[in-house]
Every structure is written in structure tokens, then in C-alpha cells.
C-alpha positions as CSV (number, residue, x, y, z in Angstrom):
1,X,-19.8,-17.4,-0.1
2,X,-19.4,-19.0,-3.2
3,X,-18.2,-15.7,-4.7
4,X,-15.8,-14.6,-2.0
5,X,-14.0,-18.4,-2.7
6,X,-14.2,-17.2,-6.6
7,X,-12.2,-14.2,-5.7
8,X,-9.7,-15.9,-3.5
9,X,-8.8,-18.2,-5.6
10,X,-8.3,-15.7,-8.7
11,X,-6.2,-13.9,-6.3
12,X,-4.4,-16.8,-5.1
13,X,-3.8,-17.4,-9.4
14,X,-2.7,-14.0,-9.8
15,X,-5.7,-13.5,-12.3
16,X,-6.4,-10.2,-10.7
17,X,-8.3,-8.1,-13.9
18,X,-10.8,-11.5,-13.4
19,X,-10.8,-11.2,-9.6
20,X,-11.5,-7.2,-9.9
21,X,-14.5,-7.6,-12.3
22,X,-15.7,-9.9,-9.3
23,X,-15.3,-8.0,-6.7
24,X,-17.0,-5.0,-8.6
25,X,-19.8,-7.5,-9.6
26,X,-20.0,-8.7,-5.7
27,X,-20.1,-4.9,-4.6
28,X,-23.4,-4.8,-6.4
29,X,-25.5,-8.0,-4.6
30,X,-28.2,-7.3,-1.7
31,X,-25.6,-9.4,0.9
32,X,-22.1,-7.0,0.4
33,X,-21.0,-5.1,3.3
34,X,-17.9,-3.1,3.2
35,X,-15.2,-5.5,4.4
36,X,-11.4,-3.9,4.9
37,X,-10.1,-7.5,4.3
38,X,-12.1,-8.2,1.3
39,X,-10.2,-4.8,-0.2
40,X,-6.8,-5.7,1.4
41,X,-6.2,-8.9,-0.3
42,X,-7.3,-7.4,-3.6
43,X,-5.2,-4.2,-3.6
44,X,-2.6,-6.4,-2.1
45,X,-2.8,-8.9,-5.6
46,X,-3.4,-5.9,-7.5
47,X,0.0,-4.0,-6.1
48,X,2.1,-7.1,-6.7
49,X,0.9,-7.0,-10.5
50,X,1.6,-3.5,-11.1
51,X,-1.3,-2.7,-11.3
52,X,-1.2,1.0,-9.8
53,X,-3.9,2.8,-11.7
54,X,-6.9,-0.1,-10.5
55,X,-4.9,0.0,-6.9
56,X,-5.4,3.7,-7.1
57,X,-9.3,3.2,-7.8
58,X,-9.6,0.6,-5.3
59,X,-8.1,2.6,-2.6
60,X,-10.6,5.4,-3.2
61,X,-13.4,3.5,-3.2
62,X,-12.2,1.6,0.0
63,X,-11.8,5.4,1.7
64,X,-15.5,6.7,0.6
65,X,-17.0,3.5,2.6
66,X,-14.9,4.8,5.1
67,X,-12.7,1.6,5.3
68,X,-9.0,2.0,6.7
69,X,-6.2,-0.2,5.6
70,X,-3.8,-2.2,7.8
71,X,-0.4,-1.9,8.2
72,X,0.5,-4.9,5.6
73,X,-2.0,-3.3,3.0
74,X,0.3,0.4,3.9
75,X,3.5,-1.7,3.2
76,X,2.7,-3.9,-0.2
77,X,1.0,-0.2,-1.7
78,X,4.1,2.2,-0.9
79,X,6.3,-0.8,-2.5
80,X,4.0,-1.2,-5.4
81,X,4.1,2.3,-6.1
82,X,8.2,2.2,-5.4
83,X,8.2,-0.2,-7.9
84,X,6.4,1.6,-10.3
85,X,8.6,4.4,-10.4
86,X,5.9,6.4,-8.8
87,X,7.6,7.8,-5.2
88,X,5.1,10.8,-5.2
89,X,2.0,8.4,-5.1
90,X,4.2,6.2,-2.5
91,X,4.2,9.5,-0.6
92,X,0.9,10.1,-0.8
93,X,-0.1,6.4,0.6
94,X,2.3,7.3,3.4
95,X,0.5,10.6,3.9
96,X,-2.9,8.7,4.3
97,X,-1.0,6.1,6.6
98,X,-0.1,8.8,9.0
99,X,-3.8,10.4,9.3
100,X,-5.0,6.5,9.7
101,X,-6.8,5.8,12.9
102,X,-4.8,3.3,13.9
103,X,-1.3,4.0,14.7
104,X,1.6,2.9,12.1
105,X,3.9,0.5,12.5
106,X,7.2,0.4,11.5
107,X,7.6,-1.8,8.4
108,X,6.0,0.6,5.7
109,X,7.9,3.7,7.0
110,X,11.5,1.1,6.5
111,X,10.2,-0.1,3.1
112,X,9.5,3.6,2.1
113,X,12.9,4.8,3.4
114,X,14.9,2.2,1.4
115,X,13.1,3.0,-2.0
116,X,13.4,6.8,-2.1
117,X,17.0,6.2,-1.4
118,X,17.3,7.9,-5.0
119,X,15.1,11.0,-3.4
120,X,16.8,12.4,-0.9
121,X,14.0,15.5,0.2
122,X,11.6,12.6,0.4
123,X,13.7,10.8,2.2
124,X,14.5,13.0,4.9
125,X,11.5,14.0,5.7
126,X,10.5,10.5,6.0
127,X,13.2,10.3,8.4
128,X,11.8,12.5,10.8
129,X,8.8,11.3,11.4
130,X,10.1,7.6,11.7
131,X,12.5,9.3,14.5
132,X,9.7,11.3,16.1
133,X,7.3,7.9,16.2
134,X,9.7,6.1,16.9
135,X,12.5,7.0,19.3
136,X,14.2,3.9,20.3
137,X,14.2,2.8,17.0
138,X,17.5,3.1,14.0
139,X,17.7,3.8,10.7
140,X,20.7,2.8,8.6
141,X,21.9,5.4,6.0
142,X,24.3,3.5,3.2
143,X,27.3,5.7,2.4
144,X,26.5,8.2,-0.6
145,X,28.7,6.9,-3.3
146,X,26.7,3.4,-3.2
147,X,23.8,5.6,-5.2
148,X,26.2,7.7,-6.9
149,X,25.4,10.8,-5.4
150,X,29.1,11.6,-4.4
């Protein structure tokens, strides 16, 4: 326990090389278990840092023990990867959030939308499926010249 409150709290102070060493180090004792929430909150911190590449790693190591992210997790990766400049790895996160188990929810798919403004292919295809999964639902497109693509 006392190493789960070690990693919260570097978390919580944004100290999130320290709190990745830590969970690595934690990964390694008798007690762990694969825990999706234990992985959330760190890819979370992680994503909010910019810190893509050790998200990236982190997400892969959270799929081999079979673990699937929530809908928050989804969200604060697709806009870390916006963020980044990175809309094809953002694409790729969306990919694995439509093949999750559990059915999406409709904050990552806006979040996604609104960053690949710039990308229109993306975007639109994006825009489908929101449509298809979700029918009663609307999506606000900005006029063109806002963007510059007159």
C-alpha cells in the first residue's frame, strides 16, 4: 500500500518520470496484479506531461495483460497525442477505442473531432462513425475560413 500512496502522490506532483520508475519497480513485487486504474491514472499524468513515447509504452504493456482503458483514459490519450502534433497516433488510440469491449462514449470521439479540424480525411471519417454510434447526437462543423482552408 505504501507504494501505490508513493505513486499517487508523484502523480498528484506531476513528477511522473519518478512515479513511472515506481510503477515499473511495483510491477516487479510478489503482491502486483494487473490493475486498469493503476495504468489509467499513470498514462493519464503521463499524457498531460507530454509524455507520448512512455504513454505509448505504457499502453502496450497495459494491452499484453489484457487490460482495457476507460472512456476518460480514451479521451486524455487522443488529446495528448493532439497535442503533440501526432493525429495519426490519436487515430490509432481511436482505432483501439472502437475494438474496446466496452462500448465508447461520446466525449473522446468530440475531443478527436475538434483537434483534426486541420485534417479533414481524418476528420470525416471520424464523422461517420460518431453519426453511425450515435444517431441522435450533433456535431458542429465551424465554417471553413475559420481554419483557413477557404
Amino acid at each position: 500500500m505504501d507504494m501505490i500512496a508513493v505513486l499517487t502522490e508523484l502523480e498528484r506532483q506531476e513528477q511522473v518520470s519518478l512515479a513511472l520508475m515506481m510503477f515499473k519497480v511495483m510491477q516487479k513485487q510478489d503482491w502486483y496484479k494487473p490493475d486498469a486504474y493503476l495504468y489509467k491514472d499513470l498514462i493519464i499524468a503521463l499524457a498531460r506531461a507530454k509524455k507520448m513515447d512512455e504513454v505509448l509504452q505504457l499502453w502496450e504493456s497495459m494491452r499484453k495483460e489484457n487490460l482495457f482503458p476507460d472512456s476518460q483514459t480514451y479521451t486524455e490519450v487522443i488529446r495528448g497525442f493532439l497535442n503533440y502534433g501526432s493525429p495519426a497516433d490519436a487515430m490509432n488510440i481511436y482505432e483501439d477505442m472502437k475494438n474496446s469491449p466496452d462500448p465508447p462514449e461520446e466525449l473522446p470521439f468530440r475531443i478527436l473531432l475538434k483537434g483534426l479540424l486541420p485534417h479533414p480525411l481524418l476528420r470525416n471519417k471520424v464523422k461517420q462513425d460518431f453519426e453511425e454510434i450515435f444517431p441522435d447526437s450533433s456535431i458542429y462543423d465551424p465554417p471553413q475560413e475559420i481554419f483557413g482552408a477557404r
